[in-house]
N, C-alpha and C positions, 0 to 999 in steps of 0.2 A: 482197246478204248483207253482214253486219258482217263485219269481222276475226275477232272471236272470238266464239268458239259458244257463252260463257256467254250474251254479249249478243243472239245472234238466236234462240236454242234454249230460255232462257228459259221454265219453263212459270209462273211466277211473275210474269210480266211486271214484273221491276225492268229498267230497259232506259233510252235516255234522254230528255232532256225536251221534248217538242211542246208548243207553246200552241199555245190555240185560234184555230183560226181557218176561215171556210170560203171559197166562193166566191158563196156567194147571202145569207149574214148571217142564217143559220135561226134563230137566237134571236127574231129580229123578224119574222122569215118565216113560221114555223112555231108560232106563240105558241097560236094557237089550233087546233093540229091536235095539240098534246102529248098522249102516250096514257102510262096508266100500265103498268110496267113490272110483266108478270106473275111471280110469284114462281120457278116451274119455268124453268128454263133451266140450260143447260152453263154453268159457270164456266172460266175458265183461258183460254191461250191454245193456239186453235185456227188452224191455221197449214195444215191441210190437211183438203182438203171433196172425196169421188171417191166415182165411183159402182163399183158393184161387184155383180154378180150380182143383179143390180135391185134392189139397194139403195142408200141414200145412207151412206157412214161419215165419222165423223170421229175428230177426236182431243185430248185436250186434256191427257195422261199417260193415260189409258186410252181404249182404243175403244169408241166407240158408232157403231150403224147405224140406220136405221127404214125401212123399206118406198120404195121409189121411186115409188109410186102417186100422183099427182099431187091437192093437196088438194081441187081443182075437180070432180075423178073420186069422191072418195068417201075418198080418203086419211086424210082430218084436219087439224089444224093441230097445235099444242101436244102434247107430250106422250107423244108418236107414237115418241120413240129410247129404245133398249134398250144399257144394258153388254155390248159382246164378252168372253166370259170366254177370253184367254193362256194357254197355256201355258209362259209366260217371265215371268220376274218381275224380270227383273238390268236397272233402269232406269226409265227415262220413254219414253214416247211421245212424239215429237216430231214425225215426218211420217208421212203414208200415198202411196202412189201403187196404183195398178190398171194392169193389163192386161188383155186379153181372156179370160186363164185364171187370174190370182193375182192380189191383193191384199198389198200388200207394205208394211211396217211401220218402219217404226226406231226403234230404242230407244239410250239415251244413259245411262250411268253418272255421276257427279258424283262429287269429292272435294271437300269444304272445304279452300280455301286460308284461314287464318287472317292470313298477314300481309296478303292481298290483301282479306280479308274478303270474299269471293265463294266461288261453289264455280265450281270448273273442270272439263271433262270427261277423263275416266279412260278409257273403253271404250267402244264401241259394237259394235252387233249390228244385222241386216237380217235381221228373219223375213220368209217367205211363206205365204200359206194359198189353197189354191184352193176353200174353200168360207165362210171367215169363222169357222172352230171352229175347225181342228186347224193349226197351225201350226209351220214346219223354219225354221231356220237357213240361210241365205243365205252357200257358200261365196262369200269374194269375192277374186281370185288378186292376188296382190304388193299386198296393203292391209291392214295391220297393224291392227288394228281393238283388238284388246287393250292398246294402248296409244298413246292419244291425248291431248291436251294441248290450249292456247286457241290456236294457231300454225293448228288444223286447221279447213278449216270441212269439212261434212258436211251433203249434202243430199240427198232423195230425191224425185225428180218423175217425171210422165209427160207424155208428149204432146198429153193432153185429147182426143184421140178419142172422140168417143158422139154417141149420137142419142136422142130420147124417141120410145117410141110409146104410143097413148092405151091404156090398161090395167094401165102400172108398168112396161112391157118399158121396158130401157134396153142399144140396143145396144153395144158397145166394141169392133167388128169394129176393125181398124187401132190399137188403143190401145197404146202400147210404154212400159215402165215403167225408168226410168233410176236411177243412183247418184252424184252425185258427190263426188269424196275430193280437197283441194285442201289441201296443207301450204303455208300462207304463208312460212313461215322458212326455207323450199326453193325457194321459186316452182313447184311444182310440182304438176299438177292429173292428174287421169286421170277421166275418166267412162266406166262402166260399163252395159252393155243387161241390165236382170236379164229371164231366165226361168225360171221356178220357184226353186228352191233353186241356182241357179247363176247368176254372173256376169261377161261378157265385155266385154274392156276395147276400147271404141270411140275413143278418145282417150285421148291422153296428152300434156298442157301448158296447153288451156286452161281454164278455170272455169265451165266449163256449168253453169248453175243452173235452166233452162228451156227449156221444149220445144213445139211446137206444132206441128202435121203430121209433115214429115221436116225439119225444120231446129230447129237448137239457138240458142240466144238466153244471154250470162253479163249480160243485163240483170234491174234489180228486176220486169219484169213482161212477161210475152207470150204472146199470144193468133192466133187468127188465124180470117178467116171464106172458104173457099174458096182461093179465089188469094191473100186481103189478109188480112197481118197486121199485128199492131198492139203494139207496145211503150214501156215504161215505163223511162228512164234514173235510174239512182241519183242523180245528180247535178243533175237540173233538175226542173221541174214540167212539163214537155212530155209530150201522147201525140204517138207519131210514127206512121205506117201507110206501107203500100205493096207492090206484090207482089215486093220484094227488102228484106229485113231489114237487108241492109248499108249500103241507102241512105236516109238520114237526112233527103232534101231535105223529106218532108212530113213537118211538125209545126203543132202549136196547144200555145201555152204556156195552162193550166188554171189556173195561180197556188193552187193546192190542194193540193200540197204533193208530197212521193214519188208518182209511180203503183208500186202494191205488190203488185194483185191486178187482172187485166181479165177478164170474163167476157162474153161476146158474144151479143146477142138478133138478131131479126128487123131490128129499130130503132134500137136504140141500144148499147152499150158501158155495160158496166155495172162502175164504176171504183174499186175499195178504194184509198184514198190514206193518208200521213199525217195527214190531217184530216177524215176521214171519208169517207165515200159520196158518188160523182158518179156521173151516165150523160151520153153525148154523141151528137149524134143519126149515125146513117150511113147512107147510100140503099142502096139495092137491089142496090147493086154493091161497098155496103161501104164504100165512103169517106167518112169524117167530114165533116159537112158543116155544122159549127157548137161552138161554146164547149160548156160546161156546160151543163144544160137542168134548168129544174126538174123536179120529177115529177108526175107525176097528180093533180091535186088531190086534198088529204086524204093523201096520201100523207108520211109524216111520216120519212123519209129522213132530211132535210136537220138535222131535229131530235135524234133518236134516235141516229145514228150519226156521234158527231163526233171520235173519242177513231183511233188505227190499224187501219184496217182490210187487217190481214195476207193474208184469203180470201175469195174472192166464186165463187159457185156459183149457177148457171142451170140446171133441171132441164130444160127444152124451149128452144134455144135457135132455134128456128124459129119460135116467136110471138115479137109483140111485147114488149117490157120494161112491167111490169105487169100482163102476161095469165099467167106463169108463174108457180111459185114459185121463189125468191128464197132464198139463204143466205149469211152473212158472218159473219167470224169478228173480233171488235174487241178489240186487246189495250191496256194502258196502253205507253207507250212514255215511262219515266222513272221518277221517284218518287211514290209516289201523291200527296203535298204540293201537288206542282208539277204535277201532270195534271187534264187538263179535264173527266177522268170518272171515275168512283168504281169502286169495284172492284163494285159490284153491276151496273154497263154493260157490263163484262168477261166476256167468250163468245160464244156462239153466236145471232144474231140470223137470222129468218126473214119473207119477204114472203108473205103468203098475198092471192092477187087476191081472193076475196070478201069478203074486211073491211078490205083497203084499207091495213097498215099494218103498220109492221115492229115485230118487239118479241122477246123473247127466246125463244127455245127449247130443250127440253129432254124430260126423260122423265118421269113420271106418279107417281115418288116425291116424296114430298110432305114426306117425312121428312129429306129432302135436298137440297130447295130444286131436283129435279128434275136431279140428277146419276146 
């Protein structure tokens, strides 16, 4: 996470400047796998992808969800998410997380600062819903939320707990849904276990930002499959694995830029970075066991997604990588001038296995370019 919450909360993606760059050269790799960009898709920056009552939601200042049925089953591709209609209106949508019984929201108030020429955050709010409709307010005890400032960061994650089963069932048994409130100009952090409309302070000092089983990770990305987990440091291009998080001995530098988002298949690690989309292959035990890999032929990844990829979502992570479907959220990360992709690559991108290829996603308005 940045410093300040104008710069990672962003749903405008002004943020700052990545050139491009990958680790396989898709421009010249992928020259002849270029697909065109269908018009329906999510805009904005989509920073979180959870499933929820066998749905898939996401967010990008408002929520959308569409059925968790798998497109291979009969689901669909395109076109398939619907707007959650709030009952709160004081804000943006900036994250989601899930648990086994809520679905849990944050929302972020903005003031313009004019000398700063930004806007800064004023308030925030954490609704819950435990069906996707009707939605409470989120007490959260010693976290002044009614006034907040760029000093705070603010974040809300969960554990990633779930399973896919063939039909759209997606279970979340074990899934535990977090908060965390970190005043920089304090040094001071508390994370919070939300359930339902309440929340219990599990820490207080460091800057948990992620979660995966029963252990917390304050790095840009972590994941884990079984016993082996797998994180992403702010500061290097390294993924690192192993079945203790504290210990850094295994690493592979990717030269790919941040790891920002890992999502974990049968096969391979499938890797939102500052410069787009990577997977990396891991055995049956879970340990990486090679650089970057390209993707399935025809598979146009390397092409499509070159701009930050914030979120990456795996609907069945017991098949293989390419036999699922696929979701990533790619935001600009600077001024659109100096960014490597245009604000129409900006959203919600989806892998569907029978047509081989990623490309935008969205809902079936047509009058809105599928928002």
């Amino acid at each position: 996470m940045k410093k300040t919450l104008a710069a990672i909360l962003t749903t405008t993606a002004i943020l700052a400047t990545i050139m491009f760059a990958s680790c396989h050269d898709p421009i010249f790799e992928s020259i002849s796998n270029e697909v065109e960009l269908e018009t329906n898709g999510l805009r904005g920056d989509i920073r979180s992808i959870v499933p929820f009552n066998n749905y898939i939601y996401c967010c990008n200042n408002m929520i959308y969800r569409k059925p968790a049925l798998a497109s291979y089953e009969g689901g669909g591709q395109n076109k398939q998410w619907r707007e959650v209609s709030t009952s709160f209106t004081d804000g943006t949508i900036t994250f989601l997380a899930s648990d086994s019984s809520y679905i849990y929201a944050l929302s972020i108030e903005w003031e313009a600062d004019e000398s700063e020429g930004k806007n800064l955050p004023s308030k925030a709010a954490i609704y819950a819903s435990s069906d996707g409709n009707t939605w409470n307010k989120v007490t959260v005890p010693d976290a002044n939320l009614n006034s907040i400032d760029e000093d705070y960061d603010l974040v809300l994650f969960d554990n990633q707990e779930q399973s896919y089963s063939s039909g759209g069932t997606i279970s979340t048994s074990g899934r535990i849904a977090y908060f965390g409130f970190y005043d920089d100009s304090i040094n001071t952090g508390r994370t919070f276990r939300l359930s339902g409309t309440s929340a219990t302070l599990i820490d207080a000092g460091t800057k948990y930002c992620k979660a995966a089983g029963d252990k917390f990770s304050t790095h840009s990305a972590f994941a884990r499959k079984g016993s082996m987990y797998y994180w992403g440091k702010s500061g290097d291009d390294e993924i690192y694995w192993g079945t203790n998080p504290a210990d850094d001995s295994n690493s592979i530098d990717l030269d790919c830029g941040i790891i920002l988002s890992i999502s974990v298949t049968a096969d391979h690690l499938l890797l939102g970075t500052a410069r787009g989309i990577q997977r990396v292959p891991i055995d049956a035990s879970g340990n990486i066991t090679g650089n970057t890999k390209d993707f399935k032929s025809g598979n146009n990844a390397l092409s499509i997604l070159t701009g930050r990829v914030m979120s990456t979502y795996v609907l069945d992570s017991s098949k293989p990588e390419s036999e699922t479907d696929e979701y990533a959220g790619q935001v600009i990360y600077g001024s659109i001038t100096s960014s490597s992709i245009s604000f129409d690559e900006v959203g919600l991108f989806a892998y569907y296995p029978e047509r081989n290829t990623w490309n935008r996603d969205g809902t079936d308005s047509s009058s809105s370019d599928g928002n």
